[in-house]
N, CA and C atoms as a LAMMPS dump frame, in Angstrom:
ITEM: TIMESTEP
0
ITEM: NUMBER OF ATOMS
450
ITEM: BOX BOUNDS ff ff ff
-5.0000000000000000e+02 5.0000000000000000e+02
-5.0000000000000000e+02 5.0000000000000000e+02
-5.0000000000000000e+02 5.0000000000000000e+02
ITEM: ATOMS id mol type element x y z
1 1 1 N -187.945 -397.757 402.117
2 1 2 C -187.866 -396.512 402.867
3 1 3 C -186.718 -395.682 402.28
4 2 1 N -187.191 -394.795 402.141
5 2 2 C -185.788 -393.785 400.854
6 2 3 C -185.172 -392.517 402.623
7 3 1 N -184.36 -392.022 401.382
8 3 2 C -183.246 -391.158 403.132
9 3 3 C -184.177 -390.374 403.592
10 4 1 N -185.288 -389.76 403.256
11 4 2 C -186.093 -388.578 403.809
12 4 3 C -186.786 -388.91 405.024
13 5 1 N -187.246 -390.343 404.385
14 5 2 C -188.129 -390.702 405.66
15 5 3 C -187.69 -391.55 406.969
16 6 1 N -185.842 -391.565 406.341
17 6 2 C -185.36 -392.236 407.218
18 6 3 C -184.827 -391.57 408.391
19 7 1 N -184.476 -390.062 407.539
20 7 2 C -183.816 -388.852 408.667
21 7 3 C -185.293 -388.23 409.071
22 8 1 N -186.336 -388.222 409.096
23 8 2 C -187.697 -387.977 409.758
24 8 3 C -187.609 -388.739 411.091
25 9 1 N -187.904 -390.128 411.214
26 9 2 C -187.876 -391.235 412.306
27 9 3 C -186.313 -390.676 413.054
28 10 1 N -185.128 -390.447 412.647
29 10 2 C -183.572 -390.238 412.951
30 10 3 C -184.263 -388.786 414.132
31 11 1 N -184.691 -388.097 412.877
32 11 2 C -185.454 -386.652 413.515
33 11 3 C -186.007 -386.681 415.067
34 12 1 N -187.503 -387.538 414.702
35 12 2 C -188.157 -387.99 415.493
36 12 3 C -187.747 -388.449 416.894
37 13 1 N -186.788 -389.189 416.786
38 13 2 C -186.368 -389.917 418.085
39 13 3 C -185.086 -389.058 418.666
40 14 1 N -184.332 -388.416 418.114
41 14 2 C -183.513 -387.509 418.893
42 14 3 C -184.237 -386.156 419.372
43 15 1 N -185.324 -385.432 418.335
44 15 2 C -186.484 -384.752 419.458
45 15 3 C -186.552 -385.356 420.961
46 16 1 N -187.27 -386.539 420.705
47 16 2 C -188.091 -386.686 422.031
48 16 3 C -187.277 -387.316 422.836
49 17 1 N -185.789 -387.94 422.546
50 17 2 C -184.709 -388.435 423.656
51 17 3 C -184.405 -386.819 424.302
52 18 1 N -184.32 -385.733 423.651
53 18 2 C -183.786 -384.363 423.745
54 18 3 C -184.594 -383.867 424.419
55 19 1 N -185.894 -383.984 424.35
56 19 2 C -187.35 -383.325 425.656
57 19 3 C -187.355 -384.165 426.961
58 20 1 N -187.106 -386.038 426.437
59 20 2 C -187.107 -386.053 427.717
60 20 3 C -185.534 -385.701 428.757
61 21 1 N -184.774 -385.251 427.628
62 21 2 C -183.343 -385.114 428.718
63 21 3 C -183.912 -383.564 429.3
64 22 1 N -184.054 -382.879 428.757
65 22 2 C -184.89 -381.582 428.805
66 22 3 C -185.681 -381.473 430.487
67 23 1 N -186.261 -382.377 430.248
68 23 2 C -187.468 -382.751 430.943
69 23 3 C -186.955 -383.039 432.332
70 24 1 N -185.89 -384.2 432.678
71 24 2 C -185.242 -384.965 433.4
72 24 3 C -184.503 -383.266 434.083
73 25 1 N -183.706 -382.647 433.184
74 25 2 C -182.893 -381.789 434.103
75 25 3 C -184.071 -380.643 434.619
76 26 1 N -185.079 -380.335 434.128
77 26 2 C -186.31 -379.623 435.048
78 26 3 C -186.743 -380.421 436.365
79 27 1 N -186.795 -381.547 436.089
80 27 2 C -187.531 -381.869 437.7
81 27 3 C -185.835 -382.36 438.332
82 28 1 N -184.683 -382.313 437.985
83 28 2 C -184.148 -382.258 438.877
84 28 3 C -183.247 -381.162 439.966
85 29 1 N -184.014 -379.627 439.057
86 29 2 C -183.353 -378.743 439.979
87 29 3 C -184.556 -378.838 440.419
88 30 1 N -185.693 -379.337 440.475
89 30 2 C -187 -378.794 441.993
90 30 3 C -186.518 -380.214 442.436
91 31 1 N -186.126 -381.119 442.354
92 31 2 C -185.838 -382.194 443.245
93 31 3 C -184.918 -382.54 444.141
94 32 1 N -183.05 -382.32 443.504
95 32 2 C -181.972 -382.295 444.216
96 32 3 C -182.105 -381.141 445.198
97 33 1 N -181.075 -381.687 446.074
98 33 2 C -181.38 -380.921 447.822
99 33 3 C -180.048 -378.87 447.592
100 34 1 N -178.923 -379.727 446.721
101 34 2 C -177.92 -378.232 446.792
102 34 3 C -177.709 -377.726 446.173
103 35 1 N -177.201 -376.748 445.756
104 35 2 C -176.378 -375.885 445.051
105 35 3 C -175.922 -376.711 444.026
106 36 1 N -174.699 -377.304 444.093
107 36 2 C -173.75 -378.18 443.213
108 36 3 C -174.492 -379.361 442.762
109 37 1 N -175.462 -379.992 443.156
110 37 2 C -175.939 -380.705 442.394
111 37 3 C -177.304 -380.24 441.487
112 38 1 N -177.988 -379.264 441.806
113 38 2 C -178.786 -378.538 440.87
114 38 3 C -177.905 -378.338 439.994
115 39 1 N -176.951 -377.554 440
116 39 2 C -176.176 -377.263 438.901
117 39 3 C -175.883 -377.928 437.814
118 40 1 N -175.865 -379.373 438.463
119 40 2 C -175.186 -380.484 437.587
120 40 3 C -176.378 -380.823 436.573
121 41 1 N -177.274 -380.848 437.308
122 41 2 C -178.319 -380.894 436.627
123 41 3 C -178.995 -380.07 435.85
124 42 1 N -178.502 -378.845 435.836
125 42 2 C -178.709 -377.45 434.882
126 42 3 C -178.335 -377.713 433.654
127 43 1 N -177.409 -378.592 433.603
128 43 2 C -176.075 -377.9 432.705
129 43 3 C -175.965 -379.423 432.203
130 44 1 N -175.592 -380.013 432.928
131 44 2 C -175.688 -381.714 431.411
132 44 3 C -176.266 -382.253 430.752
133 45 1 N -177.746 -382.746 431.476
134 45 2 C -178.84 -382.605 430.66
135 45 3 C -179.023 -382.028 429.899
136 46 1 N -179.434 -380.765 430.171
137 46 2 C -180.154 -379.979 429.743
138 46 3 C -179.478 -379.584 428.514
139 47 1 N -177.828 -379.317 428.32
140 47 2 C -177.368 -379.143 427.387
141 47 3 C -177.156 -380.421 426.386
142 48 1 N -177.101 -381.636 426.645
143 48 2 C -177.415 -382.789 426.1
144 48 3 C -178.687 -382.879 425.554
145 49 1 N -179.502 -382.555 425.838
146 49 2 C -181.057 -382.463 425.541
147 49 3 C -181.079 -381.347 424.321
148 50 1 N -180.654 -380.308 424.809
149 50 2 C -180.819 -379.565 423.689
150 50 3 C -180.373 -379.724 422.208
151 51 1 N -178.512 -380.591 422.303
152 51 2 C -178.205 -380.672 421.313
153 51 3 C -178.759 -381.756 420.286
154 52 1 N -179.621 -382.312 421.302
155 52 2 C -180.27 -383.571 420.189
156 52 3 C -181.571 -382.733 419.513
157 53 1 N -182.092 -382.357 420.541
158 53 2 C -183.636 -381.511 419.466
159 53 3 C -182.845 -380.358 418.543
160 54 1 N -181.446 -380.328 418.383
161 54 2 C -181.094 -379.696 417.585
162 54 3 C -180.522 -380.846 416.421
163 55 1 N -180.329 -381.585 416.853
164 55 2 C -180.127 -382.365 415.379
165 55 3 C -181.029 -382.758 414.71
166 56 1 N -182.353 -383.012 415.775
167 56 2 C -183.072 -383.508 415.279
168 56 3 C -184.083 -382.246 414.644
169 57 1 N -183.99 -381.24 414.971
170 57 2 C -184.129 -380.256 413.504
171 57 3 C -183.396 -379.931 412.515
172 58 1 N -181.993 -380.325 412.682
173 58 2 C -180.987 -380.099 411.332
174 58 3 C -181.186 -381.067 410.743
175 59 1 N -182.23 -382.355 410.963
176 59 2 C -182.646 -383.712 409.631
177 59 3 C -183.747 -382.899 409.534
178 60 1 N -184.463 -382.626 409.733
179 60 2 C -185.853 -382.616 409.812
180 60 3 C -186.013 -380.911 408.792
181 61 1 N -185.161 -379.95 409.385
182 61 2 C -184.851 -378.624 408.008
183 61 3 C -184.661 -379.049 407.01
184 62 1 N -183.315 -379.431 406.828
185 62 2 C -182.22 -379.909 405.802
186 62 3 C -181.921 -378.376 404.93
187 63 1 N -182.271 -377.544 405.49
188 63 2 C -181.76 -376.238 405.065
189 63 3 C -180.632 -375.475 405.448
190 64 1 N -179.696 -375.206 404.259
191 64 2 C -178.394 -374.644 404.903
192 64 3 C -178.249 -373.669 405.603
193 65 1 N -179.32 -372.587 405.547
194 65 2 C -179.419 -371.336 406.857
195 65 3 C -179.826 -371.488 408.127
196 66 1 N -180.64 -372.734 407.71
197 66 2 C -181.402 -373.317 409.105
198 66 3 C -180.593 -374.06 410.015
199 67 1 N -179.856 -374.973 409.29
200 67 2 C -178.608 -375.657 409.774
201 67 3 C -177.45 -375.041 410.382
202 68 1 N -177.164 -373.568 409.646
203 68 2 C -175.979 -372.795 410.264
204 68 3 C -176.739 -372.329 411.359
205 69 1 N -178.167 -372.368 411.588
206 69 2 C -178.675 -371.421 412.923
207 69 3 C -178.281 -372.054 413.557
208 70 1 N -178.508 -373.172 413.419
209 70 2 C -178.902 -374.47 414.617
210 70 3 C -177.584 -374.769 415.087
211 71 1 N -176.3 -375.025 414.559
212 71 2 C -174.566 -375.164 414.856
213 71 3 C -174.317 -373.603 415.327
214 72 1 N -175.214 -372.616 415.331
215 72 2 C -174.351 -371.51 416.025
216 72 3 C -174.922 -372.032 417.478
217 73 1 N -176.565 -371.729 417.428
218 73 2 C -177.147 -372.259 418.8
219 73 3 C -176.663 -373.368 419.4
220 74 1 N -175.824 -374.294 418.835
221 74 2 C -175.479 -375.255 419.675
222 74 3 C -173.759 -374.919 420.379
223 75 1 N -173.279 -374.118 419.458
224 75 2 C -172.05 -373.77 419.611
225 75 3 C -171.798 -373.205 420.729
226 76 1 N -173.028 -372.134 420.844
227 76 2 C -172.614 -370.886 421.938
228 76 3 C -173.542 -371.628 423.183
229 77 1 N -174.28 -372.645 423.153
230 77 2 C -174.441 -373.218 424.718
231 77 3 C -173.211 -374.366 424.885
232 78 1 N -172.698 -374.742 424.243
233 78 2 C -171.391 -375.465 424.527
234 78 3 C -170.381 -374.622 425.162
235 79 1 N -170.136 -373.189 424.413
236 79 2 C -169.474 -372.244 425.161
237 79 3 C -169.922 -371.263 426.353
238 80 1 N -170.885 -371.299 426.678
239 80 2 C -171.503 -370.368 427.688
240 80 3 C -171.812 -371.541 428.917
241 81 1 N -172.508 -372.746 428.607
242 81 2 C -173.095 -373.131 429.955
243 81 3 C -171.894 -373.465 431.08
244 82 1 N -170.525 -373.958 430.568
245 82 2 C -169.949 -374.735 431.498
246 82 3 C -169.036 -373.14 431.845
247 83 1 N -169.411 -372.231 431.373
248 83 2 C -168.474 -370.973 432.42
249 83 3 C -169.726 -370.484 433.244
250 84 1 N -171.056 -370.473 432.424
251 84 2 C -172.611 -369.965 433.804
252 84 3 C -172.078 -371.201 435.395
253 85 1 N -172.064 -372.266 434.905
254 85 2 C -171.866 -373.366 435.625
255 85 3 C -170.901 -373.189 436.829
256 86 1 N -169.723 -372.656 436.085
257 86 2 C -168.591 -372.231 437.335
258 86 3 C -168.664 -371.28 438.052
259 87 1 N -169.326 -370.479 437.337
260 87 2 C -169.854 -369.074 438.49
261 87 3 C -170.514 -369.059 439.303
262 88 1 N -171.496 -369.638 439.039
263 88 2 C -172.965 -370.209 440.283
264 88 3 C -171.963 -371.11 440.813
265 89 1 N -171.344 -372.15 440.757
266 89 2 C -170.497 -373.323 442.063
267 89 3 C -169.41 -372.154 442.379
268 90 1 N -168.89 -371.59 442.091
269 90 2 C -167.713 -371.017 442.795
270 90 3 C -168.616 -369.919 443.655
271 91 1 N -169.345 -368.903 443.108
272 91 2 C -170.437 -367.844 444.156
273 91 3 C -170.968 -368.479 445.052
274 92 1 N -171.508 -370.148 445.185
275 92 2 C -172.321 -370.823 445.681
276 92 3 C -170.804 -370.922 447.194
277 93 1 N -169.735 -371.816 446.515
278 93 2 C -168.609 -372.296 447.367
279 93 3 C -168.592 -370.516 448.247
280 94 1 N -168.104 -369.876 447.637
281 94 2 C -167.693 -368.614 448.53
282 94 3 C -168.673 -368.037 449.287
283 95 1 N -169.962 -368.355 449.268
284 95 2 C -170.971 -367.325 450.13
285 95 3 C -171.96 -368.617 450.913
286 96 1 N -170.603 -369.989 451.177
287 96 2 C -171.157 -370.716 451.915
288 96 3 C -172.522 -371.803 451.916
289 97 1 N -172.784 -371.49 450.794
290 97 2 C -174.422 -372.673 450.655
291 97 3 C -174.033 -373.58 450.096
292 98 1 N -172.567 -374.43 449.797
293 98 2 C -172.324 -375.96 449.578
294 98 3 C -172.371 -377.129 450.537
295 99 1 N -172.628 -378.182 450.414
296 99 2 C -172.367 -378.927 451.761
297 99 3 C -171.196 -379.279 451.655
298 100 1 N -170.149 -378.56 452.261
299 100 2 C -168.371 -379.298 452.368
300 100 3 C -168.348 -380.888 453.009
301 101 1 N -169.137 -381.072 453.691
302 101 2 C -168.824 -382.44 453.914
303 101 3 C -168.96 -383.986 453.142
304 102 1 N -169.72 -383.2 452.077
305 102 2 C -170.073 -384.363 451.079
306 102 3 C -168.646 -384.171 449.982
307 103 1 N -168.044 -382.962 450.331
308 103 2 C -166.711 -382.744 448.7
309 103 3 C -165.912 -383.855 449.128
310 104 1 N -165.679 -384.188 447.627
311 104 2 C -164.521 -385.613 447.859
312 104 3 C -163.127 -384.711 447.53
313 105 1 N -163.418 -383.513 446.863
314 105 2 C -161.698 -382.914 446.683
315 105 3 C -162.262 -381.266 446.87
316 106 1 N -161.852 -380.592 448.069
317 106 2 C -161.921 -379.318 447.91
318 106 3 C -160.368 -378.559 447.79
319 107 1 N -160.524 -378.233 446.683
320 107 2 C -159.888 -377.107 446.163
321 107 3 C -159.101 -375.799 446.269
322 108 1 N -160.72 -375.334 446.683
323 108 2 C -160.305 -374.429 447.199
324 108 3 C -159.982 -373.855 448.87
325 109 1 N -160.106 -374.722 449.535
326 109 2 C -160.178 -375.053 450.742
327 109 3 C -158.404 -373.855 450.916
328 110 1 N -157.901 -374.51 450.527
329 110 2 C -156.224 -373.461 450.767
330 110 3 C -155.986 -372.352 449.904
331 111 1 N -155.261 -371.577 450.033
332 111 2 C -155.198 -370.581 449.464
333 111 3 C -154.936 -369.416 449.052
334 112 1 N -154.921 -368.52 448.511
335 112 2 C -155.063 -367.105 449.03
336 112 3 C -156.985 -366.754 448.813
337 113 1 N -157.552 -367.476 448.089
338 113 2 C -159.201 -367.259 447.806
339 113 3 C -159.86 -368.009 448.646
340 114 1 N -159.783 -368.81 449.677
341 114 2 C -160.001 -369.654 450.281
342 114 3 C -161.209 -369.259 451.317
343 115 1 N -162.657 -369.967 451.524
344 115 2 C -163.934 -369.163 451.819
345 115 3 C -163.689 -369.46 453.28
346 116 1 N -164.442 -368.768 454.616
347 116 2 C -164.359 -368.957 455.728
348 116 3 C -165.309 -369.962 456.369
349 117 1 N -166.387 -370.568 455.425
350 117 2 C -166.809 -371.507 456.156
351 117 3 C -168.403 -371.073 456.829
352 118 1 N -168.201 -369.641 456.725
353 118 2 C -169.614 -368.74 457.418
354 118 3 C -170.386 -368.173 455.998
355 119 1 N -171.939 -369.017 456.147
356 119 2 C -172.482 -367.94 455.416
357 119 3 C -172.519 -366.279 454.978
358 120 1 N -172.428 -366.17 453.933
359 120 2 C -172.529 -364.838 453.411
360 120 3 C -171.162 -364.384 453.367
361 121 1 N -170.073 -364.564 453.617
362 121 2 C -168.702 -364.109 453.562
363 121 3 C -167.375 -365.113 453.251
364 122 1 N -166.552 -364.647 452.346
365 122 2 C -165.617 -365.472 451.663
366 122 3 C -164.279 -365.193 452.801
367 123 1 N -163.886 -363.959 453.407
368 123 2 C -163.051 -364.028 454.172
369 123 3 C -162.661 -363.118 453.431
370 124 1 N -162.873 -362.103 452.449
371 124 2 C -162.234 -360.944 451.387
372 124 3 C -161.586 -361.79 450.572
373 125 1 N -160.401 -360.851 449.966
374 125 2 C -159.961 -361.209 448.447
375 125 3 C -158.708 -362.464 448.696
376 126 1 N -158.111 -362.178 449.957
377 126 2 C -156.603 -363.015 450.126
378 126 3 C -156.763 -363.462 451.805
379 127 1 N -158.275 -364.154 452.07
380 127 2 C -158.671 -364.977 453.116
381 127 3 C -158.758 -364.115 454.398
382 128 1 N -158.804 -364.878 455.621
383 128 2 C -159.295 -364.367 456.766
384 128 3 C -158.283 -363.401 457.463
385 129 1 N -157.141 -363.269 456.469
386 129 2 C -156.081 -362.101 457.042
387 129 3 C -155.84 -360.744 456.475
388 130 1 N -156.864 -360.61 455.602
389 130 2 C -157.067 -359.046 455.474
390 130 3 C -157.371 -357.697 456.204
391 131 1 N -157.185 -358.063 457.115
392 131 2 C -157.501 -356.653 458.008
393 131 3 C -158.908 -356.869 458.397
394 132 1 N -159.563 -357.869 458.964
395 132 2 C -160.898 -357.743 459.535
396 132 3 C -161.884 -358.097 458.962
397 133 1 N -162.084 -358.202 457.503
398 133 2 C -162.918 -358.98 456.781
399 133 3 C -163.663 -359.944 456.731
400 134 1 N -162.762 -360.738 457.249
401 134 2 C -163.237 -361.898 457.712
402 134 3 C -164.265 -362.61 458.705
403 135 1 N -164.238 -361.554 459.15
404 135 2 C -165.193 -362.275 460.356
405 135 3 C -165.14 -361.746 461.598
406 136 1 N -165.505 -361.972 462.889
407 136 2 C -165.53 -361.014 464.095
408 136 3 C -163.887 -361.375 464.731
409 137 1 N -163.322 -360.158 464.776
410 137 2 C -162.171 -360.248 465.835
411 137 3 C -162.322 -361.149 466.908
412 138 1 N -160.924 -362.056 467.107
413 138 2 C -160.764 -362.523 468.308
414 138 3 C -159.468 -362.229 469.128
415 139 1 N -158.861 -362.652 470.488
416 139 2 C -157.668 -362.103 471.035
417 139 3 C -156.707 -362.787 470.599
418 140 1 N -155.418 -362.853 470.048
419 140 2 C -154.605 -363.536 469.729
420 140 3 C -153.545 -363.726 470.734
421 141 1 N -153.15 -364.774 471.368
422 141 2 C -153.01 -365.183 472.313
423 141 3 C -151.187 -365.381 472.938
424 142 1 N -150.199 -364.995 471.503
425 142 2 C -149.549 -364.942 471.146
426 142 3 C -149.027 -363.41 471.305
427 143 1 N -149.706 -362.236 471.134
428 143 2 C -149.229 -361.234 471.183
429 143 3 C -150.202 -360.508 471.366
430 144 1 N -151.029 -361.036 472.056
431 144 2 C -152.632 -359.824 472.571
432 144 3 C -153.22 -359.026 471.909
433 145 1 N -153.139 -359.187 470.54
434 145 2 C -153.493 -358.033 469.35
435 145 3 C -154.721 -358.64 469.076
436 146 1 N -155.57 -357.699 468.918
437 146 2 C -157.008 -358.066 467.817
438 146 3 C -156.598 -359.008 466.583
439 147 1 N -157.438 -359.704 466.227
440 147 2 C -157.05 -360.213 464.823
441 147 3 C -158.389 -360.785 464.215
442 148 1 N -158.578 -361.024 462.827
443 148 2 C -159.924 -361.539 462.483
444 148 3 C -159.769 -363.166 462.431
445 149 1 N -161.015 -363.637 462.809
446 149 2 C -160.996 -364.961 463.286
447 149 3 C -160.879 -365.469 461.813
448 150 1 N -160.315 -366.68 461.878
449 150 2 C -159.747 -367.658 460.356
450 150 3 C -159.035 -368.678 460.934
């Protein structure tokens, strides 16, 4: 067996480990129940998956333009997915559709960014004491003033 036909089979089997990782992170955003774990499943797989059906076309080319395509395409989902990743979990955390009771470390829980806990609203930019933002006024009991609940 000489190197051609050895990086063919090399080819071969990092393809189809790469479709089925491919594969695996598709049925697990229609399968997992949240936010944060779809995600997880967006983004490891799927980017694991990809970089193998990319090697396994950089044996299978063996062309140097083809090869620089293939290391840019792999480059810029190495650099793009895990910041898509933080945006969807942090938008997800702030507008309330995580399950907090399953977090083993929340974060952001304190703060000045710190979310209120109510769908659809983070509490504004510096939490539930911005001037009303937050959520429906309650009496403060302390000095009888309106204040937003937090």
């Amino acid at each position: 067996m000489n190197w051609t036909a050895t990086a063919d089979v090399v080819a071969l089997v990092c393809m189809l480990a790469g479709a089925v990782l491919c594969l695996l992170a598709g049925i697990g955003l229609v399968r997992l129940p949240d936010v944060l774990t779809r995600m997880h499943a967006a983004t490891k797989p799927q980017v694991l998956g990809l970089l193998l059906v990319l090697v396994g076309a950089g044996l299978r080319l063996r062309n140097v333009a083809d090869l620089t395509t293939l290391v840019l395409v792999g480059l810029f989902q190495l650099l793009t997915v895990p910041v898509a990743a933080h945006m969807v979990g942090r938008a997800a955390y702030r507008t309330g559709r995580t399950d907090r009771e399953h977090l083993v470390v929340d974060e952001l829980a304190t703060g000045p960014y710190r979310s209120s806990g109510r769908p659809g609203g983070s509490g504004g930019a510096f939490g539930a004491s911005d001037g009303g933002v937050g959520g429906p006024a309650r009496r403060d009991a302390r000095d009888g003033s309106d204040r937003p609940d937090g």
